[in-house]
N, C-alpha and C positions, 0 to 999 in steps of 0.2 A: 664325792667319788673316791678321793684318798682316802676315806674312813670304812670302805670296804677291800680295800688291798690288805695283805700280810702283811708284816714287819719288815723284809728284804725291798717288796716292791714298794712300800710307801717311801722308805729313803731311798731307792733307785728313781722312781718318778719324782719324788723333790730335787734329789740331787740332779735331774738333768733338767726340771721347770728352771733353778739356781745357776747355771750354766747356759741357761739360753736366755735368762734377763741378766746377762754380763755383769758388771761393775754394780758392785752393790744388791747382786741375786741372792744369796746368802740372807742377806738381812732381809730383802721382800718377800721370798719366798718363805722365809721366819714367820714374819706379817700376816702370810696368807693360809699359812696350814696350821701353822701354831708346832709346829717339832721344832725339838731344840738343835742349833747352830750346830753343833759338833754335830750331830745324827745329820744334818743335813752335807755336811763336809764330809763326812764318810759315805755318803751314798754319793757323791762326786766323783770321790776318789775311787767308789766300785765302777762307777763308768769306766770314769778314762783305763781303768784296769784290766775292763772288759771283765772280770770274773762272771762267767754263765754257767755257776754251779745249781744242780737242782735243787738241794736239800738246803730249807731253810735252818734246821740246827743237823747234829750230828746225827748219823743213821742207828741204831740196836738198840735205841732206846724204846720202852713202853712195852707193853703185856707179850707173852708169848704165845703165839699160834697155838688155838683150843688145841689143834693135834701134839703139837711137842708136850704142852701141859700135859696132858692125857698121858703119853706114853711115860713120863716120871713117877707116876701111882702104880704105874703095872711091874708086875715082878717076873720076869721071865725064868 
């Protein structure tokens, strides 16, 4: 099931399986999904953080809308 989540939600769902097997979650949690320790401690830290950002990377990146494209060709 973690192998069909995004990048944000797989260490958000590690980092809270990690946090609910207490003392030594870090490391089973390791055991059981195979992500590395540090990914799993930053997806801890986005809990308790609570960050509930949408965008998984930064927004204006990737191709421009056919229509903007389009209007760069035309010569008014």
């Amino acid at each position: 099931m973690v192998s069909t989540f995004d990048e944000k939600s797989r260490r958000r769902f590690v980092g809270l399986l990690a946090m609910q097997l207490g003392q030594g979650g870090v490391e089973r949690a390791h055991q059981i999904t195979g992500l590395s320790r540090t990914t799993i401690g930053v997806g801890r830290a986005e809990i308790r953080r609570a960050d509930r950002s949408r965008n998984i990377r930064r927004s204006g990146g990737g191709r421009l809308k056919v229509e903007k494209n389009n209007l760069k060709s035309w010569k008014f």
